[in-house]
C-alpha positions as CSV (number, residue, x, y, z in Angstrom):
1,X,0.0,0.0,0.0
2,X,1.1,3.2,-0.4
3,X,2.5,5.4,2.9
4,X,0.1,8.1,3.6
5,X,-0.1,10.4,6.1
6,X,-3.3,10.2,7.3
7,X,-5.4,12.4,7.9
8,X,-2.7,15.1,5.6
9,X,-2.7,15.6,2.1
10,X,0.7,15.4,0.1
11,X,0.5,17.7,-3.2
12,X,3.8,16.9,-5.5
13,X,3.9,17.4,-8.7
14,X,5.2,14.5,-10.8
15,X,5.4,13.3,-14.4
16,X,2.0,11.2,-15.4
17,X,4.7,8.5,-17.6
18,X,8.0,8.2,-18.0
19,X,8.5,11.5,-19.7
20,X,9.6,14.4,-17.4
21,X,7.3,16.9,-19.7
22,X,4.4,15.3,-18.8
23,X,3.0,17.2,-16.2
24,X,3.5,20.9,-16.1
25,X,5.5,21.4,-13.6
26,X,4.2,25.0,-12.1
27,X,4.2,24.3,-8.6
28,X,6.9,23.6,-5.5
29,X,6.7,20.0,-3.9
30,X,4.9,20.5,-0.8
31,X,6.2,18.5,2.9
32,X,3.4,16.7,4.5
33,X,1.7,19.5,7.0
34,X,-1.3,19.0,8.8
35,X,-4.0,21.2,7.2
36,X,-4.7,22.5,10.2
37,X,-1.3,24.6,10.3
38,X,-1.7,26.0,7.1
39,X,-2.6,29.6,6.6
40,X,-6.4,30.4,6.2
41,X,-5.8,33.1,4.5
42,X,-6.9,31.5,1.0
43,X,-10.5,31.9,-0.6
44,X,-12.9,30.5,1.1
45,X,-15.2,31.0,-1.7
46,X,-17.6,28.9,-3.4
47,X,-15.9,26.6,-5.9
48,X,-16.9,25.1,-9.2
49,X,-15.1,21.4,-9.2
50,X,-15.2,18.9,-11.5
51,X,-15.7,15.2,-10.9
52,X,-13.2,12.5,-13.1
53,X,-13.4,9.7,-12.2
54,X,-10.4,7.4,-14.0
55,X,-11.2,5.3,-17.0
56,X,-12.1,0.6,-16.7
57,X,-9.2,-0.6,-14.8
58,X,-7.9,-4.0,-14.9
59,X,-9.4,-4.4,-12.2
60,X,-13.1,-3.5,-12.7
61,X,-13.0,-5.7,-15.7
62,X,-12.1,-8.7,-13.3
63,X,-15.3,-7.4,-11.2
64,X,-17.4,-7.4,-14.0
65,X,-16.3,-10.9,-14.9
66,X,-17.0,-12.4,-11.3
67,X,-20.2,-10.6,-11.7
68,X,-20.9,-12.7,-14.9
69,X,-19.6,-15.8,-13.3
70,X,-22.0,-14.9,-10.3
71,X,-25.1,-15.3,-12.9
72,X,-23.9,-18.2,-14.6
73,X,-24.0,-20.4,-11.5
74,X,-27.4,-19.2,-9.9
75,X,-28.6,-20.0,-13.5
76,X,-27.1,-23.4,-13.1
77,X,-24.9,-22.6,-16.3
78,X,-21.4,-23.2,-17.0
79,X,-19.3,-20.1,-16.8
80,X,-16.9,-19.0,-19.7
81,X,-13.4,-20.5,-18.8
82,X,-11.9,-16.2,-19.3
83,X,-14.5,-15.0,-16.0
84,X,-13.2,-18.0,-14.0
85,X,-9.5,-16.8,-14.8
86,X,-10.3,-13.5,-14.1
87,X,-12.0,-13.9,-11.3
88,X,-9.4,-15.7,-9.7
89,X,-7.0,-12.9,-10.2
90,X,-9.0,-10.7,-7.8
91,X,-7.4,-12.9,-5.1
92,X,-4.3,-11.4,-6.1
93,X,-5.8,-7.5,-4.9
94,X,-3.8,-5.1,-6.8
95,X,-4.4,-1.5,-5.9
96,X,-2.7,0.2,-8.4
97,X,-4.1,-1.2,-11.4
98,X,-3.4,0.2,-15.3
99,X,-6.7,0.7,-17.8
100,X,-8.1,-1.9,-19.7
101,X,-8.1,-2.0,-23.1
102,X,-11.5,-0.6,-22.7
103,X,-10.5,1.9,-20.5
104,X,-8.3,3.3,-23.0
105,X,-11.4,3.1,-25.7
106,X,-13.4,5.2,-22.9
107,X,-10.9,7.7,-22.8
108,X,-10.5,8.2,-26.3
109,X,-14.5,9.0,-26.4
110,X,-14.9,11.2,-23.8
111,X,-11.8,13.4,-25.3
112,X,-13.5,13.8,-28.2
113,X,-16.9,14.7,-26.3
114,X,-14.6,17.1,-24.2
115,X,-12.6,19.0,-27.9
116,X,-16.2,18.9,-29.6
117,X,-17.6,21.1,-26.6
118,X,-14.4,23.3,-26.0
119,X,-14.8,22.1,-22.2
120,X,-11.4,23.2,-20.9
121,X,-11.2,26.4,-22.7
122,X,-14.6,27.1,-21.6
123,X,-14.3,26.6,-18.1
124,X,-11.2,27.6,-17.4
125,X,-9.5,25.7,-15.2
126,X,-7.5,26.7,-12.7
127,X,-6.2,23.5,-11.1
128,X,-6.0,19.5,-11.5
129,X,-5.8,17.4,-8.4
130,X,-5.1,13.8,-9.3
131,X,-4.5,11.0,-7.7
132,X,-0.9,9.0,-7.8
133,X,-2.4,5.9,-9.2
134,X,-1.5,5.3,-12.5
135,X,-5.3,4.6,-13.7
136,X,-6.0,8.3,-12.5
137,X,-2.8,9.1,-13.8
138,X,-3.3,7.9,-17.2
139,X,-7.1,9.6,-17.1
140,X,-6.0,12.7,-16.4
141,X,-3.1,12.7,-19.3
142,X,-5.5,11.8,-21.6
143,X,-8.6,14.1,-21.2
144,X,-6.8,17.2,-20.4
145,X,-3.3,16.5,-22.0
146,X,-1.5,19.3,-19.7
147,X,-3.8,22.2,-20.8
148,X,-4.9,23.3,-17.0
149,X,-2.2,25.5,-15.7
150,X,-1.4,24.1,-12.3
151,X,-1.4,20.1,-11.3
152,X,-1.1,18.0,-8.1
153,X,-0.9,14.9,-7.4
154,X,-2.1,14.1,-4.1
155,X,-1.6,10.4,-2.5
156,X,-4.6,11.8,-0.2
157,X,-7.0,10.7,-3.2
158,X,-6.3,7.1,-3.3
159,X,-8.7,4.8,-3.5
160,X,-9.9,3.3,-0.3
161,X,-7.8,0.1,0.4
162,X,-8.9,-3.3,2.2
163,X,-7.6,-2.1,4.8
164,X,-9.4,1.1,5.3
165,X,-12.9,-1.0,4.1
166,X,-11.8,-3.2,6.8
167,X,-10.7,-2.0,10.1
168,X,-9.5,1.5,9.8
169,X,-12.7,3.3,8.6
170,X,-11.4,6.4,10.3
171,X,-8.4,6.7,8.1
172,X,-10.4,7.0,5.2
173,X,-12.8,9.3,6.4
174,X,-9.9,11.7,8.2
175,X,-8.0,11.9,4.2
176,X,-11.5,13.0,3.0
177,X,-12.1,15.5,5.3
178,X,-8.6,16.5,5.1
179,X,-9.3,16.9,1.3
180,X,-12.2,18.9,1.5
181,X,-10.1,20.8,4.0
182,X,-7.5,21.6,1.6
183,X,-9.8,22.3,-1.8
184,X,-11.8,24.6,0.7
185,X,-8.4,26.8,1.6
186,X,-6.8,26.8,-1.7
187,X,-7.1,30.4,-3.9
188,X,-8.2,28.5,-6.9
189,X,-12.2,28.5,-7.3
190,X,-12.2,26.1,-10.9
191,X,-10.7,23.0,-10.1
192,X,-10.9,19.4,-11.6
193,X,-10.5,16.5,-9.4
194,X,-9.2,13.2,-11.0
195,X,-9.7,10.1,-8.4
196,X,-11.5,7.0,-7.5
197,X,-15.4,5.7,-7.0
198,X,-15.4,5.1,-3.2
199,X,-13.2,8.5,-2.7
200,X,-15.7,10.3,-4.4
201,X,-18.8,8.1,-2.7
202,X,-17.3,9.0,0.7
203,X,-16.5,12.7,-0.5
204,X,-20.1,13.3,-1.8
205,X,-21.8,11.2,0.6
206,X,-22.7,7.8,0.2
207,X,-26.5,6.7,-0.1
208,X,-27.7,10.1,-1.5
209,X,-28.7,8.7,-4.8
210,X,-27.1,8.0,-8.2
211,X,-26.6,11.3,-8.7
212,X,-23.3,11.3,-6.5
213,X,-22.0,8.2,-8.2
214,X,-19.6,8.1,-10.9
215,X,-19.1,5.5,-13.4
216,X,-15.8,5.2,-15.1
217,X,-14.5,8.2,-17.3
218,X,-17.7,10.1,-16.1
219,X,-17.2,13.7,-15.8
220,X,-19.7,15.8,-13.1
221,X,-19.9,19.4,-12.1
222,X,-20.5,20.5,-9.0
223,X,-20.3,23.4,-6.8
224,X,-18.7,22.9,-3.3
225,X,-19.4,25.6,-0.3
226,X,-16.6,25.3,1.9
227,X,-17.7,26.4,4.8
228,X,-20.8,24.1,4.5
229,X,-18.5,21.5,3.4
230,X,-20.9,20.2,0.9
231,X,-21.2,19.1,-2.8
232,X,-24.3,20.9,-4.5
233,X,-25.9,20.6,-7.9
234,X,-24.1,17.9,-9.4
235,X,-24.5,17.7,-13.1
236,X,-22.8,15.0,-15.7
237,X,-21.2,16.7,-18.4
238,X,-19.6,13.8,-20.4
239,X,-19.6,9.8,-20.0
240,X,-18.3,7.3,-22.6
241,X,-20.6,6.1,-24.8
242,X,-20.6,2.2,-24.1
243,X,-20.9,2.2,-20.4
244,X,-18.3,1.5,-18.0
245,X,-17.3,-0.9,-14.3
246,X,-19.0,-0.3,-10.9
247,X,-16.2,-1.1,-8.4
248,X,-12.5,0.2,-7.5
């Protein structure tokens, strides 16, 4: 797993592949600092943000095929001999799993959605928070491709791991709030979030209706009050075309 500081949020700016151009590289690395000791001098405006969550991983596709393994047996079917294998590869969790090949076919739609509609030049974004894990990575490279002005990559946006879903709920919880913490104190008031489906369950609030899920390469607008602390008027912009995974 990776070390986080919980309940801090780590902002360093790093290179979404192996090229050291990838990411614009406009800001300082920042130490780990409890958000509490930062200044609160920052805008504590309103904030338009915008939801991304990261294209099919690996991973979901071995979900979707346990799922279809699932139905085959209550059916009293066989199942196809590619769910069983991949099904059995969820026993082997990996956290930090690349796209699928349909992921990558997801991304490639929404883009297009994205130029067709002038998105990032019309909303002028201010600031991309992303996630370290390549899957968010690799989203974020794709639909915005460097064209918002400032990036972070935050290890705070990390999926939730077992062992958070397991016996340190509190971790997870203390990283959100921490987030919401930091996007409330920051001076930028457009900024576009890249992360994962049970961060952005916890950070919306979970059991509040499908309107605060994301499927994968979904994009949602919202507007977050920070002193409220709350997500308002969510609003999908763009989805891929075909559908997309429900877990990780």
């Amino acid at each position: 797993l990776l070390p986080i500081s919980l309940p801090f949020c780590f902002a360093a700016p790093t290179p979404m592949s192996g090229s050291d151009d990838a990411l614009p590289t406009t800001a300082a690395t920042k130490s780990c600092t409890p958000l509490s000791q930062t200044s609160t001098t920052a805008s504590r405006s309103k904030k338009t943000v915008y939801l991304v969550r990261h294209a099919e991983s690996m991973e979901n596709e071995r979900v979707q095929a346990y799922v279809r393994l699932q139905g085959a047996l209550r059916r009293g079917a066989w199942p196809k001999s590619g769910d069983v294998v991949a099904s059995l590869q969820l026993l082997n969790f990996d956290l930090d799993t690349p796209l699928s090949r349909r992921g990558e076919r997801q991304l490639k739609d929404v883009r297009a959605q994205i130029e067709a509609a002038s998105f990032i030049q019309q909303a002028s974004l201010e600031l991309l928070a992303v996630s370290p894990l390549q899957r968010a990575k690799r989203t974020a490279e794709m639909l915005f491709d460097n064209e918002v002005p400032r990036v972070e990559v935050m290890p705070c946006l990390v999926e939730r791991s077992p062992l958070e879903a397991l016996a340190c709920t509190g971790r997870f919880e203390d990283r959100v709030n921490g987030f919401k913490d930091w996007l409330g104190n920051i001076p930028q008031t457009r900024v576009v979030v890249v992360a994962h489906c049970q961060f952005f369950s916890k950070l919306l609030g979970k059991g509040c209706g499908w309107d605060r899920y994301l499927s994968n390469a979904e994009v949602k607008r919202c507007s977050f009050d920070p002193e409220m602390g709350v997500f308002e008027d969510l609003e999908v912009l763009f989805q891929p075309d075909e559908g997309s995974s429900d877990e990780q």
